[in-house]
KEVEX-545065 format. One record per residue: x, y, z of N, C-alpha, C in turn; residue number from 1; residue in one letter. Coordinates in pm, whole numbers, padded with zeros to 5 digits. Layout:
KEVEX-545065
pt nx=X, ny=Y, nz=Z, cax=X, cay=Y, caz=Z, cx=X, cy=Y, cz=Z, nr=NUM, rest=a $
...
***
This chain:
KEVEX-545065
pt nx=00081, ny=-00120, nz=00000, cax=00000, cay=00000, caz=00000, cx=00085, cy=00126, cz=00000, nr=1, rest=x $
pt nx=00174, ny=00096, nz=00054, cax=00270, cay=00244, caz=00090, cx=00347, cy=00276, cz=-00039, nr=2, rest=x $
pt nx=00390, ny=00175, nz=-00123, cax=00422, cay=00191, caz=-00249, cx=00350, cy=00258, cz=-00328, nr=3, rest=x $
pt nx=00181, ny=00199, nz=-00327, cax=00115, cay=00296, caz=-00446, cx=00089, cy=00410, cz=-00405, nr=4, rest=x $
pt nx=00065, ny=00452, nz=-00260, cax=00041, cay=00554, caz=-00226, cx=00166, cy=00645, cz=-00252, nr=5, rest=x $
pt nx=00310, ny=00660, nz=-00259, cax=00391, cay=00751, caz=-00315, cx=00429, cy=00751, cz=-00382, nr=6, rest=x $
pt nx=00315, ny=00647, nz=-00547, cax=00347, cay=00642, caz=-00665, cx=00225, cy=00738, cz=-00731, nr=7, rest=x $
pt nx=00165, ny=00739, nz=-00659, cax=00025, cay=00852, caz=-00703, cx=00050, cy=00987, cz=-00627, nr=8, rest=x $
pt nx=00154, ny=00975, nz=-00579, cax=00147, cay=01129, caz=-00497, cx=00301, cy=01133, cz=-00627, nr=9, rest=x $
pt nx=00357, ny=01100, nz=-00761, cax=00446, cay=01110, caz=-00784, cx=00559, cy=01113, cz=-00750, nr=10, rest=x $
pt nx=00608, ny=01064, nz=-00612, cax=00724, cay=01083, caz=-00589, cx=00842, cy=00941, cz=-00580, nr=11, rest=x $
pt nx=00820, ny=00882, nz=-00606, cax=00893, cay=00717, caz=-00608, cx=00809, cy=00584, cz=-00604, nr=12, rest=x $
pt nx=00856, ny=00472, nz=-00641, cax=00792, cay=00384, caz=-00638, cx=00894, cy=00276, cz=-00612, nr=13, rest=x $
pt nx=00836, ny=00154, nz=-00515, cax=00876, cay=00097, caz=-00505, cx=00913, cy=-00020, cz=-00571, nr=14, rest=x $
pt nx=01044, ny=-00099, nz=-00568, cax=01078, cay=-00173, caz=-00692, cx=01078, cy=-00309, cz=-00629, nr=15, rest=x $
pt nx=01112, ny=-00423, nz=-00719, cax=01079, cay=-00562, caz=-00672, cx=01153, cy=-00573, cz=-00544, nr=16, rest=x $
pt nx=01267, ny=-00514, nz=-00572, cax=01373, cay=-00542, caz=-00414, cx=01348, cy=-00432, cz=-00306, nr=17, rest=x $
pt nx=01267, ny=-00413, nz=-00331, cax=01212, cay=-00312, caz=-00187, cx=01279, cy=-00169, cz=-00198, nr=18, rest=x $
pt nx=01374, ny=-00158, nz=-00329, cax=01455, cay=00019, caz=-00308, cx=01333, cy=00070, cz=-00412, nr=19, rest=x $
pt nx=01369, ny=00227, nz=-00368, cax=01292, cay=00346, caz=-00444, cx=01322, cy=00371, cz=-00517, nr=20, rest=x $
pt nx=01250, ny=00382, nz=-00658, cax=01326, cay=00446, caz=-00773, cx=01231, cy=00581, cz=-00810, nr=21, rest=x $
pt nx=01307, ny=00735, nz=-00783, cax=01231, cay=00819, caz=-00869, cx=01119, cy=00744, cz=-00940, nr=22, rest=x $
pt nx=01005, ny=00848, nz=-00994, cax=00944, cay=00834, caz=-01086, cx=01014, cy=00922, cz=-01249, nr=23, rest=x $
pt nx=01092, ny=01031, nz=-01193, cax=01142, cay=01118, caz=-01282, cx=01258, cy=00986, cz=-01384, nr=24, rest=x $
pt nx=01299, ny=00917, nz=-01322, cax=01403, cay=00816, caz=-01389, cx=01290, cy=00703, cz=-01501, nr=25, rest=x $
pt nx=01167, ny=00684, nz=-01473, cax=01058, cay=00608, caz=-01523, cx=00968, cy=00700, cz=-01596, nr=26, rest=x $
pt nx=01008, ny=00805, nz=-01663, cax=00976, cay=00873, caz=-01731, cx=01039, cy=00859, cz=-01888, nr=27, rest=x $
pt nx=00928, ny=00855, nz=-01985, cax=01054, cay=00811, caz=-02103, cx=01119, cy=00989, cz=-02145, nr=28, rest=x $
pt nx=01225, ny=00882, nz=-02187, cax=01281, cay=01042, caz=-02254, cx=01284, cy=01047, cz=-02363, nr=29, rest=x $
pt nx=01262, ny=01187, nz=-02379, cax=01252, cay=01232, caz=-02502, cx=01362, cy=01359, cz=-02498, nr=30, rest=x $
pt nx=01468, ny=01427, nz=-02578, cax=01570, cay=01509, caz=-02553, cx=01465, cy=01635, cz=-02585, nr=31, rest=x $
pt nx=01462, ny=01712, nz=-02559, cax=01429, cay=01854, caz=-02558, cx=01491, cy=01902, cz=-02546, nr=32, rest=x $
pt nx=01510, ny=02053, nz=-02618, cax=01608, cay=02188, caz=-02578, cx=01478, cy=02264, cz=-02532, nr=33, rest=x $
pt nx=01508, ny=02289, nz=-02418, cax=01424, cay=02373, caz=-02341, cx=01475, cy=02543, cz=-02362, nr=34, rest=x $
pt nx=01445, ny=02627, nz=-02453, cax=01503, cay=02746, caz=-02444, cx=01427, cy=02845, cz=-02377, nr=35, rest=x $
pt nx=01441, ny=02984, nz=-02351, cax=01342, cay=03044, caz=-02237, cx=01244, cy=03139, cz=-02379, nr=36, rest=x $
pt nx=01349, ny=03185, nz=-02473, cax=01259, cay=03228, caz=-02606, cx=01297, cy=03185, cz=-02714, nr=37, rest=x $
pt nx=01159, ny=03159, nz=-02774, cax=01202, cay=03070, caz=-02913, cx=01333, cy=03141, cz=-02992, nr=38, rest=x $
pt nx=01426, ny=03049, nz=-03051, cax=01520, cay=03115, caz=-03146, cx=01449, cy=03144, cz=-03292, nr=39, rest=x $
pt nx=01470, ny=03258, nz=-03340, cax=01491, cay=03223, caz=-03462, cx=01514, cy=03189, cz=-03586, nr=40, rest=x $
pt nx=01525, ny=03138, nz=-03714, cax=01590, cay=03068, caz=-03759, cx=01660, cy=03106, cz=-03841, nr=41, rest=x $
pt nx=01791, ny=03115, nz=-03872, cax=01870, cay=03192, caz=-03955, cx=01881, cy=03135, cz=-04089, nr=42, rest=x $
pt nx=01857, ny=03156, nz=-04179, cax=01833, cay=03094, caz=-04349, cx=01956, cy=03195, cz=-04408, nr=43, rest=x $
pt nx=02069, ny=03108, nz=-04463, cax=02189, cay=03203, caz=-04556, cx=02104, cy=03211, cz=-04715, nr=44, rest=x $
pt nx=02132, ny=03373, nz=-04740, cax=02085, cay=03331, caz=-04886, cx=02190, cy=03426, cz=-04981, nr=45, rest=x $
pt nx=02245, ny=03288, nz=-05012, cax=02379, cay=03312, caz=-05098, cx=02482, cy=03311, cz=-05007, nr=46, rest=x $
pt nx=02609, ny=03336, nz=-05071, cax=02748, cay=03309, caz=-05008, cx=02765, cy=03454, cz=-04939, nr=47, rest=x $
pt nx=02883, ny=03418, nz=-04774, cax=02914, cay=03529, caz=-04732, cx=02909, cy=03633, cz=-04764, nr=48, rest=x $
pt nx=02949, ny=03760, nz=-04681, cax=03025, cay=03867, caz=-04780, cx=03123, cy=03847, cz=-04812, nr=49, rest=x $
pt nx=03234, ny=03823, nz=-04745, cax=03421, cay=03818, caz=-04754, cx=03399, cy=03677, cz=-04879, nr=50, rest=x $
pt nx=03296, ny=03586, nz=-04894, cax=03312, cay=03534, caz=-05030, cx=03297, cy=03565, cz=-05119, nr=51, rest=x $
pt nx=03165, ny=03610, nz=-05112, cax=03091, cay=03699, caz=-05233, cx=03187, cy=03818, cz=-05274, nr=52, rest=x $
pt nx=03254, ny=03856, nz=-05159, cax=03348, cay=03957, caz=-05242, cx=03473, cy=03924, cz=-05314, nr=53, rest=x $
pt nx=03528, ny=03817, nz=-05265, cax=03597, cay=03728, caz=-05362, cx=03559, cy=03667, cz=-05494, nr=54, rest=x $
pt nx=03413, ny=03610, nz=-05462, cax=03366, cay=03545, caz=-05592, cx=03350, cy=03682, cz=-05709, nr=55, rest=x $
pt nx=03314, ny=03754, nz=-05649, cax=03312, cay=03882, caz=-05767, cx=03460, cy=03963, cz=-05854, nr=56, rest=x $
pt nx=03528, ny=03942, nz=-05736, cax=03701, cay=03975, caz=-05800, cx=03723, cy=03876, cz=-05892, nr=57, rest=x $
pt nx=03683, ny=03723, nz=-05885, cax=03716, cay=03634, caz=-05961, cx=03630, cy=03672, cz=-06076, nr=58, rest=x $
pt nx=03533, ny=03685, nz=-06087, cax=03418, cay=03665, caz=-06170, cx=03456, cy=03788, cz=-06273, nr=59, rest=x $
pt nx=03505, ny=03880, nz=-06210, cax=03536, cay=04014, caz=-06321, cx=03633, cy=04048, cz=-06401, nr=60, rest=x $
pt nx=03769, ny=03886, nz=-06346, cax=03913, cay=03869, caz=-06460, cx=03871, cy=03758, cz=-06550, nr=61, rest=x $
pt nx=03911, ny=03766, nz=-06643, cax=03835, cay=03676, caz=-06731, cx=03936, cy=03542, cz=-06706, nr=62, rest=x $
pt nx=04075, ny=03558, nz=-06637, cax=04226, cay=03517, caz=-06649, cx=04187, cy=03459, cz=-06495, nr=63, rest=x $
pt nx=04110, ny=03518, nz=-06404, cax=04100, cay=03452, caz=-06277, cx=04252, cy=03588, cz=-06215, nr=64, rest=x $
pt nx=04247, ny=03570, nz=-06116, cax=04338, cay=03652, caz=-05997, cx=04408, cy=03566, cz=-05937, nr=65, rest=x $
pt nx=04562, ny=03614, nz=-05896, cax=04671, cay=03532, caz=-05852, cx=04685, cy=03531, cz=-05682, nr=66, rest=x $
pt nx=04736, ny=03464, nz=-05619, cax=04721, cay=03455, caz=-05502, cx=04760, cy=03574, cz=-05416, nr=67, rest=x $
pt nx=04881, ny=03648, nz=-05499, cax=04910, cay=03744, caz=-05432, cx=04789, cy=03866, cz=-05437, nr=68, rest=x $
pt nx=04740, ny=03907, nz=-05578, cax=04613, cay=03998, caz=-05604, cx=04552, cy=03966, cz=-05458, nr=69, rest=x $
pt nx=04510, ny=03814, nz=-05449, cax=04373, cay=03826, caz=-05363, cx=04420, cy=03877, cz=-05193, nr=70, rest=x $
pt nx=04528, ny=03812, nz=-05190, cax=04580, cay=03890, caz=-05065, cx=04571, cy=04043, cz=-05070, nr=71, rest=x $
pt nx=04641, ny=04128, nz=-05168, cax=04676, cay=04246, caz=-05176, cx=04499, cy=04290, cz=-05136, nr=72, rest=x $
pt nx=04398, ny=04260, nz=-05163, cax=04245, cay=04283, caz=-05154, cx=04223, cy=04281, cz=-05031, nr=73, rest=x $
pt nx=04284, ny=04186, nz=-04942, cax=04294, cay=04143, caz=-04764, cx=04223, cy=04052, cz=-04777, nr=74, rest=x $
pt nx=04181, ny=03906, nz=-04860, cax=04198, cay=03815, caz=-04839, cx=04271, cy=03697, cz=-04797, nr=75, rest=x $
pt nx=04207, ny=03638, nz=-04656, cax=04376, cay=03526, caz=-04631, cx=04360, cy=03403, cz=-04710, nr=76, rest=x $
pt nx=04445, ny=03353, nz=-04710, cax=04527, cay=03216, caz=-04779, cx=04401, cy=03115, cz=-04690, nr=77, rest=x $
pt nx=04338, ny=03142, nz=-04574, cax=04252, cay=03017, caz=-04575, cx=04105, cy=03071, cz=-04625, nr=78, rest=x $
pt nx=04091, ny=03186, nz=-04665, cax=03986, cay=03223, caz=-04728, cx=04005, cy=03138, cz=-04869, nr=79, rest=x $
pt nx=04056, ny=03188, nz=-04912, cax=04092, cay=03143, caz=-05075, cx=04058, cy=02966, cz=-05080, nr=80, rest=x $
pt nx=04132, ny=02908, nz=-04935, cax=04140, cay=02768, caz=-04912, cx=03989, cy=02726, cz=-04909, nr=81, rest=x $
pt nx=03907, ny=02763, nz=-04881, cax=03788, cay=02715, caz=-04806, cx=03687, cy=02732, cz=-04966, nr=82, rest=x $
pt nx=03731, ny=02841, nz=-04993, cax=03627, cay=02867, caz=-05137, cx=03664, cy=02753, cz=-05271, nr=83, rest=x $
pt nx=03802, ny=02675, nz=-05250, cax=03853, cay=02565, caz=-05303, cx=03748, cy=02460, cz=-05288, nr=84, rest=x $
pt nx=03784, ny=02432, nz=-05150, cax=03687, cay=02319, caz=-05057, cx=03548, cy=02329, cz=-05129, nr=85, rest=x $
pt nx=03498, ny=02460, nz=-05070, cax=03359, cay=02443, caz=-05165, cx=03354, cy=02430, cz=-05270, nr=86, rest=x $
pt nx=03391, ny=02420, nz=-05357, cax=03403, cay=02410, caz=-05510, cx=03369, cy=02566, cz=-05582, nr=87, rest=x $
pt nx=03413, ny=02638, nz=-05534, cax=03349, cay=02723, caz=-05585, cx=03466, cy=02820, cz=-05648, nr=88, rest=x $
pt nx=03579, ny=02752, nz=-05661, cax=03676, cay=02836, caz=-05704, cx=03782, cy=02706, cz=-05742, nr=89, rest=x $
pt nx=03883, ny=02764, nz=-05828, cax=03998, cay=02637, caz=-05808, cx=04147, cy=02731, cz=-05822, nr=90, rest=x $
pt nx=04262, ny=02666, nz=-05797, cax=04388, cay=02723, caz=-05785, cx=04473, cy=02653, cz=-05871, nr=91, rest=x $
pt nx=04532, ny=02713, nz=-05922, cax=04633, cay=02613, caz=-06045, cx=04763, cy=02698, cz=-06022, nr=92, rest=x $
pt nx=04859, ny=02611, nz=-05958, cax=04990, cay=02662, caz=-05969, cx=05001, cy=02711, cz=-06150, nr=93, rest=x $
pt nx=05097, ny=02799, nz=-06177, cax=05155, cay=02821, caz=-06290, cx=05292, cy=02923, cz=-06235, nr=94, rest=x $
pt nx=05408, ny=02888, nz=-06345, cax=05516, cay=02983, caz=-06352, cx=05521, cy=03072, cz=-06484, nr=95, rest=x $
pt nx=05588, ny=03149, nz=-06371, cax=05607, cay=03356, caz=-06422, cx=05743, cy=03298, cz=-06441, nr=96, rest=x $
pt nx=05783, ny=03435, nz=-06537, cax=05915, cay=03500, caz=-06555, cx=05910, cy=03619, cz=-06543, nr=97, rest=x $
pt nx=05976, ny=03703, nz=-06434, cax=05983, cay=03838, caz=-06419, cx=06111, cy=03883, cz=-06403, nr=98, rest=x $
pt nx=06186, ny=03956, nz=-06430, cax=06301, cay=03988, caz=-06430, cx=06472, cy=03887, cz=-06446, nr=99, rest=x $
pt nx=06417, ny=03837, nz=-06533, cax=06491, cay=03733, caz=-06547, cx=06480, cy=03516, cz=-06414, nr=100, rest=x $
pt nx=06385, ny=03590, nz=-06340, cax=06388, cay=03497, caz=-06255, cx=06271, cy=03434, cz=-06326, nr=101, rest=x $
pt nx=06236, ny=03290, nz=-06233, cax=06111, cay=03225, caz=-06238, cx=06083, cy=03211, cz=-06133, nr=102, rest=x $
pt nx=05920, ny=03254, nz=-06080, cax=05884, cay=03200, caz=-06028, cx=05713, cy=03154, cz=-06010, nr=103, rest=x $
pt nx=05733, ny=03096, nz=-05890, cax=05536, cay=02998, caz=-05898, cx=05457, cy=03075, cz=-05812, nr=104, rest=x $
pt nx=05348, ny=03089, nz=-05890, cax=05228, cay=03151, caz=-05867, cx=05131, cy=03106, cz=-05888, nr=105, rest=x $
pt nx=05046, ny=03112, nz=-05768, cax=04898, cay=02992, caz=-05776, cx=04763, cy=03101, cz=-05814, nr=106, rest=x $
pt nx=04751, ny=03054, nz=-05963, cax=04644, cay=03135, caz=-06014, cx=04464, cy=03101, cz=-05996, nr=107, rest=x $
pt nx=04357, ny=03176, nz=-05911, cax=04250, cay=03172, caz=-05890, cx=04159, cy=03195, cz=-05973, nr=108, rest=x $
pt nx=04069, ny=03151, nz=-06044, cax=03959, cay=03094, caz=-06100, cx=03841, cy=03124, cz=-06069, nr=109, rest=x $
pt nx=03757, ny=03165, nz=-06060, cax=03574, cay=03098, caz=-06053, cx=03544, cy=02989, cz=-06155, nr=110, rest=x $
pt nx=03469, ny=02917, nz=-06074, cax=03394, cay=02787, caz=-06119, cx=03253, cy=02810, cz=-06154, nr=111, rest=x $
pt nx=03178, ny=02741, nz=-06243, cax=03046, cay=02734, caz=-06256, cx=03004, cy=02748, cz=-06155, nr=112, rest=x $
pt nx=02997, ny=02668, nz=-06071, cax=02900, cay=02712, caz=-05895, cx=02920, cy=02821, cz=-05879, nr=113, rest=x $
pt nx=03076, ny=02820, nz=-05837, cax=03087, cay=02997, caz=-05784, cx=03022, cy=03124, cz=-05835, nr=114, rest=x $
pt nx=03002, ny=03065, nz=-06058, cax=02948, cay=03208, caz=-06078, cx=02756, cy=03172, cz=-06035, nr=115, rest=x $
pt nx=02693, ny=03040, nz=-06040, cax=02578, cay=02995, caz=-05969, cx=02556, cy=03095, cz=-05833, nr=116, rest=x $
pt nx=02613, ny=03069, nz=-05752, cax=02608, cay=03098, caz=-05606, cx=02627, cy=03293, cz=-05572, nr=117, rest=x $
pt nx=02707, ny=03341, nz=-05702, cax=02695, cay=03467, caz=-05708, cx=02554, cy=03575, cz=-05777, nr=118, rest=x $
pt nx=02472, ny=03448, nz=-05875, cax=02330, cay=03502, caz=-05899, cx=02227, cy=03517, cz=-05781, nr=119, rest=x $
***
């Protein structure tokens, strides 16, 4: 009797071996995020700015822009990296001759997506 009676007052119930188990533990779970005000929901439409402003430097050389250009703009080297990743750009080493020297320079591109993702 004493069992059902502090299983209807919610507070424990007694188990085959005589210990108490919460009722809160005999509750199924289900995960909830309990927040205090609803969030709400952030929808991207289209690429960053700091991409979009890249994708547009690309989009306006017909030759694509060299790694140094995009820096000189204040783009970093993992900006450039990440717009790779997405496909939305590609990098092709090529060598210069400038003053009698050679050297390698990784030339930047827009891709179909990239010019996609800039409409």
């Amino acid at each position: 009797m004493r069992a059902e009676f502090a299983r209807d007052r919610g507070h424990a119930r007694a188990a085959s071996n005589g210990l108490r188990t919460p009722d809160i533990l005999e509750a199924p779970t289900k995960h909830r995020r309990h927040l205090s005000m609803p969030q709400p929901r952030r929808r991207r439409h289209g690429p960053q700015p700091d991409r979009r402003r890249a994708l547009e430097l690309l989009a306006a050389s017909r030759d694509g822009a060299t790694e140094a250009i995009m820096i000189a703009h204040g783009f970093t080297v993992e900006q450039m990296v990440d717009l790779c990743i997405a496909g939305l750009a590609t990098a092709t080493p090529e060598r210069m001759v400038a003053g009698g020297r050679t050297f390698e320079v990784v030339r930047m591109t827009i891709t179909e997506a990239g010019r996609r993702a800039l409409a």
